[in-house]
C-alpha positions as MATLAB code, in Angstrom:
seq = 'XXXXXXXXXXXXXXXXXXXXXXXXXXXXXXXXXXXXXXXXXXXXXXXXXXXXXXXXXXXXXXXXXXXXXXXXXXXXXXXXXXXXXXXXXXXXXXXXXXXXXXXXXXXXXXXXXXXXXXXXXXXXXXXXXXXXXXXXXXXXXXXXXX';
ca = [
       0.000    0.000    0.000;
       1.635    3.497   -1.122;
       0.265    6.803    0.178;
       2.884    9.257   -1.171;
       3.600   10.253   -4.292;
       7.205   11.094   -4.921;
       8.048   15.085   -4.863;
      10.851   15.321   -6.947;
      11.329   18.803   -5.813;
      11.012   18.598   -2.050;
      14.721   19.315   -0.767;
      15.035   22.530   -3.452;
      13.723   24.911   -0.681;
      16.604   23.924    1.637;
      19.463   24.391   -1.013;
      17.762   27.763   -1.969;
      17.536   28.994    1.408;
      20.997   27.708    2.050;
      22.540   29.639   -1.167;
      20.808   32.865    0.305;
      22.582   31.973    3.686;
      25.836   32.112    1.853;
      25.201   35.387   -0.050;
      24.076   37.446    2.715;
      27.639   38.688    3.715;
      27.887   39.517   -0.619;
      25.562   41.216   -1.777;
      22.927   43.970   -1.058;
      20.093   41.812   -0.849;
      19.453   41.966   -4.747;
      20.913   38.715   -5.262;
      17.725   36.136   -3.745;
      17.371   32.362   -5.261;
      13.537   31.615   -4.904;
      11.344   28.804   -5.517;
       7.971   29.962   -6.361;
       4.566   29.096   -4.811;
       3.741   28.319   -1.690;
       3.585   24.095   -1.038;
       2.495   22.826    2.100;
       4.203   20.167    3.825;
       2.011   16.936    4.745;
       2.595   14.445    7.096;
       0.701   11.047    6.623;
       0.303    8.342    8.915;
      -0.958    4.862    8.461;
      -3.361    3.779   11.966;
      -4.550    0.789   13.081;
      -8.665    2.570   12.180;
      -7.350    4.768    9.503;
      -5.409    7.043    7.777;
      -4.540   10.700    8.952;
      -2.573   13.765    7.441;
      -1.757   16.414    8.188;
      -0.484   19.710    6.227;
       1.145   22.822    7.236;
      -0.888   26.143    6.326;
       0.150   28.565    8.566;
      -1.239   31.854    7.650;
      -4.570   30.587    6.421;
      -8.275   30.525    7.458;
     -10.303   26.910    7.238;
     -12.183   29.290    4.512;
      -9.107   29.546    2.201;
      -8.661   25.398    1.572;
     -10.457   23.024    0.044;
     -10.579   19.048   -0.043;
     -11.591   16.560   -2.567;
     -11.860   12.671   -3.170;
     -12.854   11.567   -6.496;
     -14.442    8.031   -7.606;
     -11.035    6.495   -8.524;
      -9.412    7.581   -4.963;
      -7.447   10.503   -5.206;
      -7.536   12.582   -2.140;
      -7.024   16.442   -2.878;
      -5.948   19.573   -1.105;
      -5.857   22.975   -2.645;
      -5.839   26.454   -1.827;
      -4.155   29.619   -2.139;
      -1.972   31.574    0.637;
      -2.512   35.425   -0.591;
       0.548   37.756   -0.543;
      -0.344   40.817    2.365;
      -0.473   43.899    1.233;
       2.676   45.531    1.213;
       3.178   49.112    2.383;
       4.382   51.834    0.009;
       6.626   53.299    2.704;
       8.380   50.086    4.175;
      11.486   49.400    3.013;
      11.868   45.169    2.788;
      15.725   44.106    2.336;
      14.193   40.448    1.940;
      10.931   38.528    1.346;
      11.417   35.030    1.852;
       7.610   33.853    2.681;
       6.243   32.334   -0.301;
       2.283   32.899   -1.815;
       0.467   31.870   -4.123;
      -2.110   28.714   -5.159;
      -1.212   25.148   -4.094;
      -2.511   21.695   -4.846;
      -1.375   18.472   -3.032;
      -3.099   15.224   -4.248;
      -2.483   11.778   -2.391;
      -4.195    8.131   -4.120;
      -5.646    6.743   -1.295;
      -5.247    2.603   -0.714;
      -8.041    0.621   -1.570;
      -8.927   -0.836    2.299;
     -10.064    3.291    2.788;
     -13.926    4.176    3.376;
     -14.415    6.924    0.551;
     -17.835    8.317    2.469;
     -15.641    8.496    5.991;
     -13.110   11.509    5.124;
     -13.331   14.260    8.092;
     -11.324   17.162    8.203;
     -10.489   19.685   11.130;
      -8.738   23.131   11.156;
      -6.810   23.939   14.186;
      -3.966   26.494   14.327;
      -2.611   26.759   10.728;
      -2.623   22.618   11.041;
      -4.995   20.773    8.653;
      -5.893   17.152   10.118;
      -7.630   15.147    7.520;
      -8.796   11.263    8.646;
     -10.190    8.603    6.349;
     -10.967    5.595    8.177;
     -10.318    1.839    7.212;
     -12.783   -0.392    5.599;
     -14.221   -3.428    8.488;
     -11.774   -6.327    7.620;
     -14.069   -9.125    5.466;
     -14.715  -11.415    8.425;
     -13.684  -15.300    7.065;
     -15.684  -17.514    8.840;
     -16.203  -21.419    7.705;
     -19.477  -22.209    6.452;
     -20.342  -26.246    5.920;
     -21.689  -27.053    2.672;
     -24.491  -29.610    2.681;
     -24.173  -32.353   -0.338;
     -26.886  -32.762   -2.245;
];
């Protein structure tokens, strides 16, 4: 059973923020390696009853995201984490907090109850549970000959 789908890209953030680490002392702050839109970080884990995650989206309202899961058992997350207004008179050296619209889809194992997905909203933390089908109960039934 697989949950997670392979993000090629999830160590580039740490090699850009490292580069920018090693050009502070150079530069003026002009010189800033970035990787785009904002993508949340998920957690999954497999329970004995189900199947949890849990995604990072601090700066967001419950309002902002929305979940999905389709026929052929892909679970979805999207939303989009809007750039603040910036202030004509501040002066930023540096923006390193990225924006913009995400998506984050998982295929969910086949042993999952589609109809039991719950989700909860709790301090930038998104907890979404889908819980495990009843295991098929084998019992022996006798067969009377004919």
């Amino acid at each position: 059973m697989s949950l997670i789908k392979v993000d090629p890209f999830r160590g580039v953030d740490t090699v850009f923020r490292r580069m920018n680490e090693l050009f502070d002392g150079f530069n003026d702050g002009g010189l800033q390696f970035e990787i785009g839109d904002f993508t949340p970080r998920v957690d999954i884990c497999d329970e004995a009853e189900g199947v949890s995650f849990h995604a990072e989206l601090p700066g967001l309202d419950k309002k902002d995201v929305k979940i999905t899961v389709t026929d052929d058992r892909v679970l979805t997350i999207r939303g989009e984490k809007k750039r603040e207004e910036r202030q004509q008179n501040k002066n930023y050296t540096r923006i390193e907090r990225n924006y913009g619209s995400f998506s984050r889809s998982f295929t969910l194992p086949s042993d999952l109850k589609l109809d039991s997905v719950k989700a909860t909203f709790d301090k930038g933390v998104l907890t979404v549970w889908v819980a495990k089908k009843e295991p098929a109960m084998h019992k022996e039934q006798e067969i009377k000959i004919s």
